[in-house]
N, C-alpha and C positions, 0 to 999 in steps of 0.2 A: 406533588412529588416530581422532581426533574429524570429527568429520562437518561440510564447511564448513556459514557459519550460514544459519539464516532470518531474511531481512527484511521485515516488513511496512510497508510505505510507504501510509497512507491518509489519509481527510479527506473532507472535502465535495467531490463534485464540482467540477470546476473550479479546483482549488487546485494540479494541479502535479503528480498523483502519477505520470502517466504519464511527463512530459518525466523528473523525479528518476531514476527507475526504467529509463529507457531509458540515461540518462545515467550512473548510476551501474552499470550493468551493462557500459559499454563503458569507464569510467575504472577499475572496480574492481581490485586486485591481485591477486585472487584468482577464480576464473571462476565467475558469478553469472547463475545463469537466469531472464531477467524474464519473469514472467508476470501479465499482465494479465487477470485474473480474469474481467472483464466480457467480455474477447472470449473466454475457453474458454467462459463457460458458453453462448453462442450457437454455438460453433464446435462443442464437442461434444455439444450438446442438454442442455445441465446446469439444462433449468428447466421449466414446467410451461405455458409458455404467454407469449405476447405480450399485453402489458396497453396497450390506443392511446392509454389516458388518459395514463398516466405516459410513453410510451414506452419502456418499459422490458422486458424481460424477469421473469416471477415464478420467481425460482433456487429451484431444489429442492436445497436444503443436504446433502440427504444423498449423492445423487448426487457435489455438488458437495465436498463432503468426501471421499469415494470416492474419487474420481479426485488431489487432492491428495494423500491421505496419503502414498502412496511416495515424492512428491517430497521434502514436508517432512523423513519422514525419512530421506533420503539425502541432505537438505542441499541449500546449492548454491541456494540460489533468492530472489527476489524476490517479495514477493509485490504487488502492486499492487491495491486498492478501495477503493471509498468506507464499506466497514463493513471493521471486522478483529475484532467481539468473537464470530466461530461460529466461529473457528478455535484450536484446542485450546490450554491455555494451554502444555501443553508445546514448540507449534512455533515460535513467534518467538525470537529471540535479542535481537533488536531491533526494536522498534514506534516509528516516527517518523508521528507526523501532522502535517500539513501545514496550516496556517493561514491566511488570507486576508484582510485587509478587506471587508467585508461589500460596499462599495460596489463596489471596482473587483469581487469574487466575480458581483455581479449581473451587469455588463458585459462579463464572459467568458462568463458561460452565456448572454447575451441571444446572443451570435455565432455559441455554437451552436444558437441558432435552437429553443430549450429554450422548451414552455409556459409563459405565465403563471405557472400554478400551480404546475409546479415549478421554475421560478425563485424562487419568493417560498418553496416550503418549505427548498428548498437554502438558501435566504439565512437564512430562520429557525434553520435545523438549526446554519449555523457562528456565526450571533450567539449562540447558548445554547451553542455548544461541547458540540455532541450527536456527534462523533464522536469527540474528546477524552474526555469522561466514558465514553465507552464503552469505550477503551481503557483506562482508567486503575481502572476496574471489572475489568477482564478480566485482565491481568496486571499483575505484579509491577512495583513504582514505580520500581524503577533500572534497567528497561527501558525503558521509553515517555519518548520522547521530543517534546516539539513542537518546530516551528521553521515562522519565517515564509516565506510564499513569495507575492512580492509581486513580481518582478522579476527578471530577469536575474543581478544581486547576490546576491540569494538563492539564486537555485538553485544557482550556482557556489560559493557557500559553506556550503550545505546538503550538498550532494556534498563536497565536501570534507570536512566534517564526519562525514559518515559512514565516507569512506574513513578516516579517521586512527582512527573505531572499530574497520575492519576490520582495520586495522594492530594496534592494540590486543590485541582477541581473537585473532588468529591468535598472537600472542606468549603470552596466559595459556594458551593451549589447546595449547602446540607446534605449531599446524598447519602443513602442507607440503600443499602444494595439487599439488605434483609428483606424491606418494604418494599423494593419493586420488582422483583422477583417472583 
């Protein structure tokens, strides 16, 4: 019996990956555990320290891999960040990144009340398509996916989009979600 897939849903901060990943975990057809990467690695200590500059957490990847592996493979999951190229090429099934206009990009992190500085690197990172190229470095090309998310419109048809994949795959792979469950 195939193991339901791994999705990675990522992108620059501020682009959607969470609303996607919430959303597509309660429309899915098949039962899909969102996991939001940024809150395990605080929730289970998966880092090395709190950094004030960035406000960020510094993730200790191996830790942080540690703790993943059994899910990825046993399937079944979402994965949700703003990097997706330290997780192994074998666990996605699907990689969609999330794209933004750079302008309204700024106007969502200014709300979350995000530094200067990293508001203008975030903004840098999705004008050069530095989360892009890193997926598309990291796995195979008829996995990764982009799609815009700029609105409302978007995310309802980026969800969609995705489900009609999951439809998809479950057909090449026979899966029955009954039986691995």
């Amino acid at each position: 019996m195939p193991k339901a897939p791994v999705i990675v849903i990522t992108g620059t901060p501020g682009t959607g990956k969470s609303t996607h990943a919430a959303l597509l975990a309660e429309e899915s057809p098949i039962p899909l555990q969102h996991i939001n990467v940024g809150d395990w690695v605080k929730e289970r200590q998966l880092h090395e320290g709190y950094d004030p500059d960035w406000q960020s957490y510094t993730v200790d990847e191996d830790k942080l891999l540690d703790e993943l592996e059994p899910l990825a493979s046993a399937g079944g999951i979402i994965l949700d960040w703003h990097t997706c190229d330290l997780f192994p090429e074998r666990w996605p099934d699907l990689v969609v990144v999330l794209r933004c206009n750079h302008t309204q990009l700024w106007d969502r992190l200014e709300k979350r009340a995000y530094p200067l500085k990293k508001i203008q690197e975030n903004n840098e990172a999705e004008i050069m398509q530095v989360v892009l190229d890193e997926a598309r470095a990291s796995y195979p090309e008829e996995i990764v996916v982009e799609l815009q998310s700029e609105g409302m419109d978007d995310l309802q048809a980026n969800v969609k989009r995705i489900i009609d994949w999951i439809e998809t795959w479950r057909k090449e792979h026979s899966f029955d979600d009954k039986s691995a469950s």
